[in-house]
C-alpha positions in Angstrom: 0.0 0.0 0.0 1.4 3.3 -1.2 1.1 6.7 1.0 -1.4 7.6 -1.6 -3.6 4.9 -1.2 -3.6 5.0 2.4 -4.4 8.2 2.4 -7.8 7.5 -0.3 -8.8 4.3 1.6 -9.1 6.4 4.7 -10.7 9.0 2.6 -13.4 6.5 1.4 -13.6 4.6 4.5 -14.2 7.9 6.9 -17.0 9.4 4.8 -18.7 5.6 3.9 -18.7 4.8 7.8 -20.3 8.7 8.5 -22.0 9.6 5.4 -22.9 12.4 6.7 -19.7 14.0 7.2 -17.8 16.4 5.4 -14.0 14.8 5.7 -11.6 16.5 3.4 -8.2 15.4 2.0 -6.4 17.4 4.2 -8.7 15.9 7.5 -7.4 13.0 6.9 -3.7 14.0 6.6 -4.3 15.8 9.8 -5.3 12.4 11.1 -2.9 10.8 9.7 -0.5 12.8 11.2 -1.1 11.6 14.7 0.0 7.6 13.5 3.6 8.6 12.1 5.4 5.9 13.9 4.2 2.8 12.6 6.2 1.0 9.8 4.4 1.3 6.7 1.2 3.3 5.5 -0.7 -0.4 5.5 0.0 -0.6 9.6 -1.1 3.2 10.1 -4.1 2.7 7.9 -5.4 -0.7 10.2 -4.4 1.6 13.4 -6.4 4.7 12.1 -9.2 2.2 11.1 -9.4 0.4 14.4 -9.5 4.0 16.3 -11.9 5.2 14.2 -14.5 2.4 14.1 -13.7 0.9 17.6 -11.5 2.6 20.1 -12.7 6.0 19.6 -16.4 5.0 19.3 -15.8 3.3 22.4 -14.4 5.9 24.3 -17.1 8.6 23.2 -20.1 6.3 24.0 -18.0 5.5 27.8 -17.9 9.2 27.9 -21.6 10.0 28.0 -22.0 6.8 30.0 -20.0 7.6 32.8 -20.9 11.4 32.4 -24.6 10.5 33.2 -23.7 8.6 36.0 -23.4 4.8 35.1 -20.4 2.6 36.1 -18.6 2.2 33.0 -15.6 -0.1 33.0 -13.0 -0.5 29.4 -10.5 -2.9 28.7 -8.4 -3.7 25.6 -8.0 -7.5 24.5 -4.7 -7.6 23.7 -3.4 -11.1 23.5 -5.1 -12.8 21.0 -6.0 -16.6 21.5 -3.7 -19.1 20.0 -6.4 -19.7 16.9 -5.6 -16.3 15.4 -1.9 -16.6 15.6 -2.0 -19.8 12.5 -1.4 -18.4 9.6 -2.9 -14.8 10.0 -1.7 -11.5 8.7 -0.4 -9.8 11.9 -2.6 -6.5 11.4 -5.5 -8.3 12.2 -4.2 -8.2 15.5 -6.9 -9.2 18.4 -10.1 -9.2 16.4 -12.9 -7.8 18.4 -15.0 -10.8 18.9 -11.8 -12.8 20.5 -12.4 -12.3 24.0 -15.4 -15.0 23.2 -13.0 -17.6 22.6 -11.3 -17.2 25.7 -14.8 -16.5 27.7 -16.2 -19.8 26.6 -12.8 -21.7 26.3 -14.5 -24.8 28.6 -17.1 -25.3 26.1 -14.4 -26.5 23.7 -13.5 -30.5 23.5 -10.4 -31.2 26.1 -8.4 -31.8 22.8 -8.9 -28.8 20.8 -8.4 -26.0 23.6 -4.9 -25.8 23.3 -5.3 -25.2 19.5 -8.4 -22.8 20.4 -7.4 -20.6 23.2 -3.6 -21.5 23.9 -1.1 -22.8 26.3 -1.2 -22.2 30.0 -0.5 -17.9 30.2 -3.6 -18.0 27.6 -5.8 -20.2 30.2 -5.1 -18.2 33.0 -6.1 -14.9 31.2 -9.3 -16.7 30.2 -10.0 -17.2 33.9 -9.1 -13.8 34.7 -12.0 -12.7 32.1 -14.6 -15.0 33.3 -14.1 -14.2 37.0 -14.3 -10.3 35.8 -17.4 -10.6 34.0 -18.6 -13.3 36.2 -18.0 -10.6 38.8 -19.2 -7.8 36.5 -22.6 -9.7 36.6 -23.2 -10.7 39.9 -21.9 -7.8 41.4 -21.9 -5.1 39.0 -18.3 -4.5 39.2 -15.4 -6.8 37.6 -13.3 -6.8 40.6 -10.0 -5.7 42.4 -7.5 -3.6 39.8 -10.3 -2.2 37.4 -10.9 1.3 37.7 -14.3 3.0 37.2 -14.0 5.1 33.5 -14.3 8.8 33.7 -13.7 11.4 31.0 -11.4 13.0 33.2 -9.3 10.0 34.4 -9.6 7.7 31.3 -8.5 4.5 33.3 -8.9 1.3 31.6 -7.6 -2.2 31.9 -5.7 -4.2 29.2 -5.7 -7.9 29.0 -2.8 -9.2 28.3 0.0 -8.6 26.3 2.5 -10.5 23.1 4.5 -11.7 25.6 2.3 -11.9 29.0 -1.6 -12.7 30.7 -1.1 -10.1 32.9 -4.0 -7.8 33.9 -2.9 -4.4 33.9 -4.3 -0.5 34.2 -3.6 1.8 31.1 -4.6 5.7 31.4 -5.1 7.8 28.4 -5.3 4.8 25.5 -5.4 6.6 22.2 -6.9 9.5 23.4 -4.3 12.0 21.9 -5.2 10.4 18.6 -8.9 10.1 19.3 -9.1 13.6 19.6 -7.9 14.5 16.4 -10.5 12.0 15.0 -13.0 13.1 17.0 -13.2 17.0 15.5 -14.2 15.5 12.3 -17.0 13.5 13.6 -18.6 15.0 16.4 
């Protein structure tokens, strides 16, 4: 993918998604602008598409949650199961329908899960996630070491990591880049 065509995919992409929306060339550079440190135009194009269709949305809809009042809790995925490590491009990262595998890893045959969800860091991070939304719905909280969402403290959790299960607090995910999406579509 050339600079050029990264730049009319996102072009395309931003005013198919919000058809309502005026995005110009030079929005888009603007936006662009804030993902100048991946390694190619194709990685910056699947960070700028995940932002804009998920982790922006996200944090804009936790926003008005938490701003009227609700309990909102985030977390990022970010340790795929072991299934989407064969043989997939590595931009497709953690797809966002992943966690699933991992939440319902005991429904699989004895057999498979190892193929499934992965080896032994990949099991305990599944039984991380289903005591935290275990918790989430019994209690209405996931537990010990996730912070409530606010706009002004932007606390989230991230789950997992390339190299680790670990449960861990992140402040401030994208939101440097989310702000510079979010003038062209709010």
């Amino acid at each position: 993918m050339t600079l050029e065509e990264e730049h009319q995919y996102l072009l395309d992409k931003e005013r198919y998604i919000f058809s309502n929306s005026t995005f110009t060339s030079d929005d888009v550079s603007e936006i662009l602008d804030q993902y100048k440190g991946y390694s190619s135009p194709k990685e910056a194009t699947m960070a700028v598409s995940t932002d804009l269709i998920f982790t922006c949305t996200q944090e804009r809809l936790a926003n008005m949650a938490s701003g009227f009042g609700a309990p909102v809790y985030r977390y990022l995925l970010n340790r795929p199961p072991k299934c989407f490590t064969f043989g997939f491009d590595k931009c497709m990262g953690v797809p966002h329908m992943a966690g699933l595998l991992s939440l319902f890893s005991d429904a699989f045959p004895n057999n498979t899960r190892q193929y499934v969800v992965g080896n032994a860091t990949d099991f305990e991070l599944a039984d991380a996630m289903v005591a935290a939304w275990g918790s989430f719905v019994h209690q209405g909280t996931p537990g010990k070491g996730w912070p409530l969402w606010s706009e002004k403290r932007k606390e989230m959790v991230f789950l997992g990591n390339a190299s680790s299960g670990a449960v861990y607090q992140q402040t401030a995910y994208r939101t440097e880049q989310c702000a510079v999406i979010d003038k062209f579509i709010t």
